[in-house]
N, C-alpha and C positions, 0 to 999 in steps of 0.2 A: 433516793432509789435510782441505782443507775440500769438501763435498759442496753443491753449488747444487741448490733442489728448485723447480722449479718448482711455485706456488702455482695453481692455478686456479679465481676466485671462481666458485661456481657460479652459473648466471642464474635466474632468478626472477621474477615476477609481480608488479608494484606493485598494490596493491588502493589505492584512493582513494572515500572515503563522503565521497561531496556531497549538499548538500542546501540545494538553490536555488530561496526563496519569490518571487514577485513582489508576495506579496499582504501588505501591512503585518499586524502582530500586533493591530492595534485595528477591524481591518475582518475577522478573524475571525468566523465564528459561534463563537457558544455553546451548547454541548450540555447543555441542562439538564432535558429530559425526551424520553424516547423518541418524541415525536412529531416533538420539534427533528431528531434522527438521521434521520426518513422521510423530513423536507421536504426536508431537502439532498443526501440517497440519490437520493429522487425526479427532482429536480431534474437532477442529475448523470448519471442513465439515460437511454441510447438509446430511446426512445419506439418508434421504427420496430423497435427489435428485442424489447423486451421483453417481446412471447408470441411469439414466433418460437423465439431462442434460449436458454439457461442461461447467464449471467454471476453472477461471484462478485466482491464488489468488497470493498475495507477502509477504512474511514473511521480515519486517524489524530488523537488527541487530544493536548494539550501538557499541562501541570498543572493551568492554570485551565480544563480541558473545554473550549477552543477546537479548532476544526479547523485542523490543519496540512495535511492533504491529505486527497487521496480517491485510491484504486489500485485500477486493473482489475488481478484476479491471474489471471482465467481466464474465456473465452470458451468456452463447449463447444457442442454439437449442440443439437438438440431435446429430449432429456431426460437428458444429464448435462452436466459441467463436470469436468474433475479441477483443484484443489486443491494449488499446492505450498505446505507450510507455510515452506520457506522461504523462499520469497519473500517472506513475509507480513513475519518478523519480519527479512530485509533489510532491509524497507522502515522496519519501527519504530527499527531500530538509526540508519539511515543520517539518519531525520528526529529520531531524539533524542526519539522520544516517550513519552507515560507511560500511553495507552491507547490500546486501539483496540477499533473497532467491524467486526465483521465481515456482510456483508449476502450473500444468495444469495436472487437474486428467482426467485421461484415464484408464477404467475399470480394462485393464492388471496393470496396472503401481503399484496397492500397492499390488497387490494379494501375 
Protein backbone atom coordinates (compact mmCIF):
# COMPACT_ATOMS: atom_id res chain seq x y z
CA UNK A 1 0.00 0.00 0.00
CA UNK A 2 1.68 3.06 -1.12
CA UNK A 3 0.80 6.46 0.80
CA UNK A 4 1.39 9.87 -1.39
CA UNK A 5 2.53 12.82 1.04
CA UNK A 6 2.20 15.73 -0.24
CA UNK A 7 5.58 17.81 0.06
CA UNK A 8 5.17 21.41 0.68
CA UNK A 9 8.53 23.53 -0.05
CA UNK A 10 8.23 26.17 2.55
CA UNK A 11 8.65 29.83 1.08
CA UNK A 12 11.27 32.08 2.07
CA UNK A 13 13.09 35.28 1.56
CA UNK A 14 15.97 35.58 -1.06
CA UNK A 15 18.55 37.94 0.56
CA UNK A 16 20.92 39.23 -2.50
CA UNK A 17 24.26 41.61 -1.30
CA UNK A 18 24.94 44.02 -4.06
CA UNK A 19 27.33 46.16 -4.25
CA UNK A 20 27.36 48.67 -7.07
CA UNK A 21 30.49 51.16 -7.62
CA UNK A 22 30.35 53.79 -10.38
CA UNK A 23 33.53 55.03 -9.24
CA UNK A 24 36.82 53.12 -10.84
CA UNK A 25 39.20 51.64 -8.12
CA UNK A 26 42.20 54.19 -9.31
CA UNK A 27 40.02 57.25 -8.84
CA UNK A 28 39.65 56.07 -5.18
CA UNK A 29 40.95 58.27 -2.37
CA UNK A 30 43.44 57.07 -0.18
CA UNK A 31 43.22 57.12 3.52
CA UNK A 32 46.62 57.64 4.76
CA UNK A 33 46.25 59.83 7.64
CA UNK A 34 43.32 61.11 9.75
CA UNK A 35 43.25 64.34 8.22
CA UNK A 36 42.76 62.32 4.54
CA UNK A 37 39.35 60.78 6.51
CA UNK A 38 38.03 64.61 7.59
CA UNK A 39 38.50 66.02 4.09
CA UNK A 40 36.38 63.50 2.47
CA UNK A 41 33.91 63.26 5.83
CA UNK A 42 33.78 66.87 5.26
CA UNK A 43 33.30 66.97 1.89
CA UNK A 44 30.51 64.44 1.98
CA UNK A 45 28.29 66.42 4.88
CA UNK A 46 25.27 68.48 4.47
CA UNK A 47 26.60 71.99 5.25
CA UNK A 48 22.96 73.27 5.67
CA UNK A 49 22.59 70.72 8.31
CA UNK A 50 25.57 70.20 10.16
CA UNK A 51 24.83 72.41 13.40
CA UNK A 52 21.35 71.97 12.95
CA UNK A 53 21.03 68.17 13.23
CA UNK A 54 23.12 64.88 14.57
CA UNK A 55 24.20 62.61 11.69
CA UNK A 56 26.33 59.39 12.03
CA UNK A 57 27.91 58.33 8.91
CA UNK A 58 30.65 55.17 8.01
CA UNK A 59 33.46 55.76 5.69
CA UNK A 60 34.13 52.24 4.13
CA UNK A 61 37.99 51.02 3.30
CA UNK A 62 39.10 48.21 0.84
CA UNK A 63 42.73 46.62 1.73
CA UNK A 64 44.94 49.26 0.13
CA UNK A 65 42.93 52.11 2.57
CA UNK A 66 41.08 53.32 -0.44
CA UNK A 67 37.40 54.44 -0.14
CA UNK A 68 34.76 52.25 -1.24
CA UNK A 69 31.97 54.35 0.07
CA UNK A 70 30.50 56.56 2.51
CA UNK A 71 26.93 55.53 4.48
CA UNK A 72 24.56 57.88 6.20
CA UNK A 73 23.50 55.24 9.04
CA UNK A 74 21.50 57.66 11.01
CA UNK A 75 20.00 61.15 10.94
CA UNK A 76 18.65 62.18 14.46
CA UNK A 77 17.22 65.59 16.14
CA UNK A 78 19.08 68.27 17.74
CA UNK A 79 21.03 66.33 20.21
CA UNK A 80 21.02 62.66 19.64
CA UNK A 81 21.10 60.20 16.49
CA UNK A 82 20.37 56.31 17.49
CA UNK A 83 22.97 54.07 15.88
CA UNK A 84 22.15 50.61 14.34
CA UNK A 85 25.21 48.65 14.47
CA UNK A 86 23.72 46.59 11.96
CA UNK A 87 23.59 48.40 9.60
CA UNK A 88 27.04 49.36 9.85
CA UNK A 89 28.44 46.09 9.38
CA UNK A 90 25.42 45.23 6.46
CA UNK A 91 27.00 47.72 4.70
CA UNK A 92 30.99 46.34 5.33
CA UNK A 93 29.65 42.70 4.52
CA UNK A 94 27.71 43.69 1.34
CA UNK A 95 30.84 46.27 0.00
CA UNK A 96 33.46 43.38 0.85
CA UNK A 97 35.34 45.65 2.98
CA UNK A 98 38.29 45.36 5.36
CA UNK A 99 37.76 48.76 7.36
CA UNK A 100 35.81 51.17 8.15
CA UNK A 101 35.82 54.51 9.68
CA UNK A 102 33.11 55.54 11.76
CA UNK A 103 32.35 59.63 12.08
CA UNK A 104 29.52 61.37 14.34
CA UNK A 105 29.70 65.12 13.84
CA UNK A 106 29.50 67.11 16.87
CA UNK A 107 29.88 70.93 16.29
CA UNK A 108 33.29 71.11 18.33
CA UNK A 109 34.61 68.05 16.82
CA UNK A 110 35.94 69.53 13.17
CA UNK A 111 36.41 73.17 14.40
Amino acid sequence: METSKNIIAPKVAEIELVYKTKVKATDRPKITHSDDAKTILMENWDTDKIEFIEQFKVMYLNRNSKVTGIVEISTGGTSATIVDVKLIYAGALKANVSSIIIAHYAKYLFM
